[in-house]
C-alpha positions in Angstrom: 17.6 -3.3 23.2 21.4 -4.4 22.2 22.0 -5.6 25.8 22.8 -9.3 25.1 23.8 -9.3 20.7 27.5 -8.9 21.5 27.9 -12.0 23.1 28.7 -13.9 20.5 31.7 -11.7 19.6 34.6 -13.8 18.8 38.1 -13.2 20.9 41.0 -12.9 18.4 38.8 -11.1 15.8 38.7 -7.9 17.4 41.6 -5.0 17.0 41.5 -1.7 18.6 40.1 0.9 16.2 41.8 3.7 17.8 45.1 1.6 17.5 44.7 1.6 13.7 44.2 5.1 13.0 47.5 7.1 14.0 46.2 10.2 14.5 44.3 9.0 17.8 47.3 7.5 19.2 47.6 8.4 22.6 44.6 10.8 22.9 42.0 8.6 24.2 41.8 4.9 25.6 38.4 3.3 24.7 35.9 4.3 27.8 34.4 1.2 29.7 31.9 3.3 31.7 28.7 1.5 31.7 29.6 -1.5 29.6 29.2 -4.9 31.7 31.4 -7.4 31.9 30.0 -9.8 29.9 30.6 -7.6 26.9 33.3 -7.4 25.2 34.3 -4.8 22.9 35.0 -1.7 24.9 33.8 0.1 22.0 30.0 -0.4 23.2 28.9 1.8 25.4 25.4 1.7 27.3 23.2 4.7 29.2 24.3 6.6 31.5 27.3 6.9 29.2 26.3 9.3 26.1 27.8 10.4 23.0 27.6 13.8 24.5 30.3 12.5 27.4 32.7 11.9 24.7 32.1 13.5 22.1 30.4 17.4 20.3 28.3 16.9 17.6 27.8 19.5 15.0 24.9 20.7 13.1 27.5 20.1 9.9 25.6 17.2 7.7 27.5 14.6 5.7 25.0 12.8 4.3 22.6 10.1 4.5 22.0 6.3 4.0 19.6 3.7 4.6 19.5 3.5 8.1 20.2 7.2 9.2 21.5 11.1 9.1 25.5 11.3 9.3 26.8 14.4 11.0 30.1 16.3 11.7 31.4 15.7 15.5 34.5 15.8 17.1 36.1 15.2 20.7 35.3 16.7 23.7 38.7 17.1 24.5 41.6 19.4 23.9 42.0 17.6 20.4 38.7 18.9 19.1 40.4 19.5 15.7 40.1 16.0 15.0 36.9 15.4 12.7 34.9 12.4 13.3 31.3 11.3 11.6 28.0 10.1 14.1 25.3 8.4 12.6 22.4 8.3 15.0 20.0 5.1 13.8 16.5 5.0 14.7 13.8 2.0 14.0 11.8 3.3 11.1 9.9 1.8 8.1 13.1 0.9 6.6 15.5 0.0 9.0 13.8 -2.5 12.1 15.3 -3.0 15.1 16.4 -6.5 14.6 18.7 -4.8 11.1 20.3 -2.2 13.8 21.4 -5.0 15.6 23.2 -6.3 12.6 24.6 -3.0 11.7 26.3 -2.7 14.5 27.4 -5.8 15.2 28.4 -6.7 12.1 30.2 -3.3 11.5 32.1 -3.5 15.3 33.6 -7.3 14.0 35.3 -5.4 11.0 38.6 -4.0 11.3 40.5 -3.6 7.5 41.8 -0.5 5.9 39.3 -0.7 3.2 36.6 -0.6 5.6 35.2 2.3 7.6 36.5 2.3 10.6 33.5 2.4 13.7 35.5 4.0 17.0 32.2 4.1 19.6 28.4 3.2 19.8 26.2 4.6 22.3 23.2 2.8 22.9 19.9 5.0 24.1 16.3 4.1 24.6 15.4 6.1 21.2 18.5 5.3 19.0 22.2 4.2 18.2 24.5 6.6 18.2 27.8 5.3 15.7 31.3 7.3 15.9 33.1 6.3 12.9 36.4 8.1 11.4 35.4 10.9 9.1 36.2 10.4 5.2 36.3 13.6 3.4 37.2 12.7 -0.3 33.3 11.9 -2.0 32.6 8.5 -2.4 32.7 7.0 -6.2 29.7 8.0 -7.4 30.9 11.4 -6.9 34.3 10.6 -8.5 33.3 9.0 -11.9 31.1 12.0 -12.3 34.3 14.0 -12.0 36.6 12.3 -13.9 36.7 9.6 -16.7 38.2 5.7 -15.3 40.4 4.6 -17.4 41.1 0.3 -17.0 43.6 1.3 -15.2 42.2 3.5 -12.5 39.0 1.0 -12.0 41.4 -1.6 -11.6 42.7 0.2 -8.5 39.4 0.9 -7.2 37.7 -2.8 -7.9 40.8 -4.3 -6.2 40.3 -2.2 -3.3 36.6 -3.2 -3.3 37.2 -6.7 -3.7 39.6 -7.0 -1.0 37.0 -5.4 1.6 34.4 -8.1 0.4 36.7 -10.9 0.3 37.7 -10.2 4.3 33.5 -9.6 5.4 33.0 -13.1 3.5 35.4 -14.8 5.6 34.1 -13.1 8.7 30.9 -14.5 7.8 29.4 -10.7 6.9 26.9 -10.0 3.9 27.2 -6.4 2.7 23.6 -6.8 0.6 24.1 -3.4 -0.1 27.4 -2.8 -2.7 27.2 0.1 -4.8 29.0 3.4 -5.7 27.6 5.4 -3.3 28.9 3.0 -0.4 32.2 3.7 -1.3 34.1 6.9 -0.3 37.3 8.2 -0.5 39.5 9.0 2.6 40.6 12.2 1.2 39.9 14.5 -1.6 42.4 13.4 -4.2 43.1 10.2 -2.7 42.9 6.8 -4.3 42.6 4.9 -0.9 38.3 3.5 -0.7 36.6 2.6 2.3 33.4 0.5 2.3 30.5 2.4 4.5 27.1 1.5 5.4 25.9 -1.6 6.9 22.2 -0.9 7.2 21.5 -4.0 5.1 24.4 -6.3 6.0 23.6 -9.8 7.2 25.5 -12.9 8.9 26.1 -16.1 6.4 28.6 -18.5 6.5 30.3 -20.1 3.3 29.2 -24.1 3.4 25.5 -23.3 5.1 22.9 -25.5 3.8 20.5 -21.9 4.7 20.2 -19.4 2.3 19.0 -15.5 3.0 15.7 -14.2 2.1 15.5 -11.0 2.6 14.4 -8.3 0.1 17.2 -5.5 0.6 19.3 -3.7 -1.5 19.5 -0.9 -4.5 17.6 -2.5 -7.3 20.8 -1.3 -10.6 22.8 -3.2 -8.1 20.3 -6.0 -7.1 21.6 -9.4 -7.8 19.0 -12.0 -10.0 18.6 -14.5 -6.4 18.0 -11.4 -4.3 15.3 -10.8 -6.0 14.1 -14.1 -6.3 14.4 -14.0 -1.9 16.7 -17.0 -1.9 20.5 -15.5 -1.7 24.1 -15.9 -0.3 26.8 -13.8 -0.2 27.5 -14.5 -3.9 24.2 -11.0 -4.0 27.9 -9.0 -3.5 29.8 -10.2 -6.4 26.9 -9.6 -8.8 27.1 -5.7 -7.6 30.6 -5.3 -8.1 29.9 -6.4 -11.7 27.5 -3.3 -12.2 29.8 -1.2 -10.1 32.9 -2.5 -12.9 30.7 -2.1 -15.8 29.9 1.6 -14.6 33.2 2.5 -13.5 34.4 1.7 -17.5 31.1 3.4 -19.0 28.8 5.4 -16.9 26.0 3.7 -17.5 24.3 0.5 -15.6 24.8 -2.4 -17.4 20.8 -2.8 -17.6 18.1 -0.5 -18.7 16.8 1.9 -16.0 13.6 2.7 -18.1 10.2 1.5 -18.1 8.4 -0.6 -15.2 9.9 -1.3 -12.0 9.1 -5.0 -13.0 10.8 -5.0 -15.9 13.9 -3.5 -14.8 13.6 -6.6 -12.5 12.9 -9.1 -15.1 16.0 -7.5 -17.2 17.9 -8.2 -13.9 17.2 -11.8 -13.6 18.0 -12.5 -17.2 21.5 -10.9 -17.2 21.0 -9.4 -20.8 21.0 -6.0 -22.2 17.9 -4.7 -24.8 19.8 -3.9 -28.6 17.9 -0.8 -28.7 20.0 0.3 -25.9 23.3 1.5 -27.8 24.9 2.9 -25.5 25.5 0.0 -23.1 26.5 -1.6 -26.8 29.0 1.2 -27.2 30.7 1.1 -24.5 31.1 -2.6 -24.0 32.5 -2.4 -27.4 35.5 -0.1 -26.3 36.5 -2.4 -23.8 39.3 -4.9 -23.6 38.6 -8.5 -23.6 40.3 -8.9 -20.1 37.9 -6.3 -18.7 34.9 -7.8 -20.6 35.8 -11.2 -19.2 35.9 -10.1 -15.8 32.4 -8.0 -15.9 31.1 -11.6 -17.3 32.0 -13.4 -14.8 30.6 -11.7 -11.7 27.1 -10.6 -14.2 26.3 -14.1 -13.9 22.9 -15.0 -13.3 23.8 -18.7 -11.8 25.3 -17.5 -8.5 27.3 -20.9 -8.2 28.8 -20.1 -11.8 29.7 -16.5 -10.6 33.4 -15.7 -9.5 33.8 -15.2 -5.7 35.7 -12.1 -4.5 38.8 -14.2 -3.8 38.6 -15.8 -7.3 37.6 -12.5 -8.6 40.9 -10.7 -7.2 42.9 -13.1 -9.1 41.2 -12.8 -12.3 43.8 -11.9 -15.5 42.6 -8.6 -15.8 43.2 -7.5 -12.2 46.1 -9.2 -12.7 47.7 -6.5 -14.5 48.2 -4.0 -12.1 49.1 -6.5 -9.0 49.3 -5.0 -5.7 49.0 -6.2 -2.0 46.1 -6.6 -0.3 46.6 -4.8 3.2 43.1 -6.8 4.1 44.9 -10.3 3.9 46.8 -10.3 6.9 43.3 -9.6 9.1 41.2 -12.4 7.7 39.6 -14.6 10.4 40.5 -17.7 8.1 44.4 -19.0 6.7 43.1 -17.7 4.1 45.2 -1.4 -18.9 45.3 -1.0 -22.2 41.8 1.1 -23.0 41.0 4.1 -21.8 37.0 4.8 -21.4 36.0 8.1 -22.6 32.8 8.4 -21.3 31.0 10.1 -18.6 28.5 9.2 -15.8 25.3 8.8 -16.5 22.9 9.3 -13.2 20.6 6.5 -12.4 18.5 5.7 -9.0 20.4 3.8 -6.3 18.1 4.3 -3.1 18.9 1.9 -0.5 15.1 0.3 0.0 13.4 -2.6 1.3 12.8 -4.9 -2.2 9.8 -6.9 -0.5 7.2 -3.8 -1.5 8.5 -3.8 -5.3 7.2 -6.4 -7.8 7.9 -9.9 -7.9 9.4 -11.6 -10.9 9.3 -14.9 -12.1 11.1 -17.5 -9.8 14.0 -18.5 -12.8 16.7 -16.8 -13.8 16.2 -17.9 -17.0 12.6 -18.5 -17.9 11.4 -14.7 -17.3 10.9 -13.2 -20.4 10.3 -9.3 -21.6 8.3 -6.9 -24.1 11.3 -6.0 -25.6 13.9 -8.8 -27.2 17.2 -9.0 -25.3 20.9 -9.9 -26.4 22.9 -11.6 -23.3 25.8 -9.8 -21.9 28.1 -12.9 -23.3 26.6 -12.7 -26.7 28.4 -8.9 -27.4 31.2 -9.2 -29.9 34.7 -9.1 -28.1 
């Protein structure tokens, strides 16, 4: 059970989720009922209190991710017009229990606009039950298969994205799990992007002489030490290089063909195969600023790569400035191309890594059947 995990919550860290969104001013205070006094986010609620009390769920599905089925509910109130999204999580071969305690804990110490916000958990004997607000606008898999990013408009989303990593590192919070589809938009039309899912996330701290080891994650978005099972939260910044390289092409920045093992091994030496033009193509239609900054997180040394503070300040981000609404809630003090290309589909299922192949325990050592050209080595 969950009965003892939120002890550790930190005072000062939390804000009132109903407090951030407007449209639930006033309606409803955060229930208590059957939460004891040693916890302390009011957002937690244990049996006898049920979703049911609070909330009417609908048969309406939104979707699906690693640890669970996302449906339509709303209040169970006069204001049933409001739309929210449940997620009930069970233990299954995925997701174990120890992971849903991270979910949730890790997801109830968030609070920043570019972060899903969680409103209520209900804890059961058979699941979790998570109220979150309901985003309606398709997350950014969806979008790039509607529409062509220019540098422009994947500088708006990769600052956006940036910002929500850059607060969950300070907070101590591993996502593990960064990719397209864990991004949605608030609205249909909207620009604003909310990071969802933390099925996979895990608790590090900057400075920790411990690593993670773990096998978790979408393998296109899988960083090198992942796979090797010794990680930090550097695994993020790796992603957001495939998610960049994507937004500006379509395609993932290695080759989704052939063995799962050799997708791997192309992984771990950060290099794209020749006979792969396309990925050549389209790198060559972008600017140098772009190219530098898709470098510099597709690292394979994670203590070379860019952190997502350093990354937000990079000269390419640079050109199209604007403020980060996550700053002022961090725990701690602290386009000139246009792509023309579409979205290519690959396979991002969220899975547990540990039942894939291993690779070879360097980076750089691990060789392939087919020759490779490094990702530095493309003419600018």
């Amino acid at each position: 059970m969950l009965d003892d995990f939120l002890c550790c919550w930190q005072d000062g860290v939390y804000s009132s989720a109903v407090n951030c969104l407007d449209s639930l001013a006033g309606l409803r205070k955060l229930s208590t009922w059957g939460v004891k006094d040693d916890v302390k986010d009011p957002r937690f609620h244990r049996s006898p209190r049920k979703l049911e009390h609070d909330y009417i769920e609908s048969s309406e599905s939104l979707g699906s991710g690693c640890s669970g089925h996302v449906k339509l509910c709303s209040l169970n109130s006069d204001s049933a017009e409001l739309k929210f999204a449940v997620k009930r999580v069970r233990p299954n071969s995925t997701m174990t229990q120890e992971m849903i305690r991270a979910e949730v804990q890790n997801h109830l110490r968030a609070d920043c606009p570019h972060i899903v916000r969680l409103l209520d958990v209900y804890e059961s004997r058979e699941h979790v039950a998570l109220v979150m607000e309901c985003l309606e606008g398709g997350d950014l898999k969806k979008r790039l298969k509607q529409k062509r990013f220019s540098e422009e408009d994947a500088i708006v989303a990769l600052q956006q994205i940036l910002s929500s990593l850059d607060y969950l590192h300070g907070l101590g919070i591993v996502h593990c799990d960064v990719k397209l589809e864990n991004f949605v938009y608030d609205k249909e039309g909207s620009d604003q992007l909310k990071l969802i899912d933390f099925g996979f996330s895990q608790a590090w701290h900057a400075g920790s002489e411990q690593t993670l080891d773990d096998p978790l994650g979408t393998l296109p978005f899988t960083a090198p030490e992942l796979l090797q099972g010794s990680y930090t939260s550097q695994c993020d910044l790796w992603s957001v290089g495939v998610v960049a390289f994507m937004l500006l092409s379509g395609l993932t920045p290695f080759p989704q063909t052939g063995s799962i093992d050799m997708q791997k091994r192309d992984i771990c030496t950060g290099s794209i195969a020749p006979k792969m033009s396309k990925q050549a193509a389209r790198w060559s239609t972008m600017s140098n600023e772009a190219k530098s900054f898709i470098r510099s997180l597709l690292e394979a040394d994670p203590s070379k790569r860019l952190t997502a503070k350093e990354a937000l300040e990079h000269t390419w981000l640079a050109t199209k400035q604007e403020e980060d609404p996550c700053r002022c809630l961090k725990p701690s003090s602290s386009c000139e191309s246009v792509s023309t290309h579409t979205y290519e589909s690959v396979s991002t299922q969220s899975v547990s890594l540990d039942s894939l192949p291993t690779v070879s325990s360097s980076w750089k050592s691990t060789s392939t059947d087919e020759p490779t050209t490094p990702l530095s080595d493309f003419a600018v």
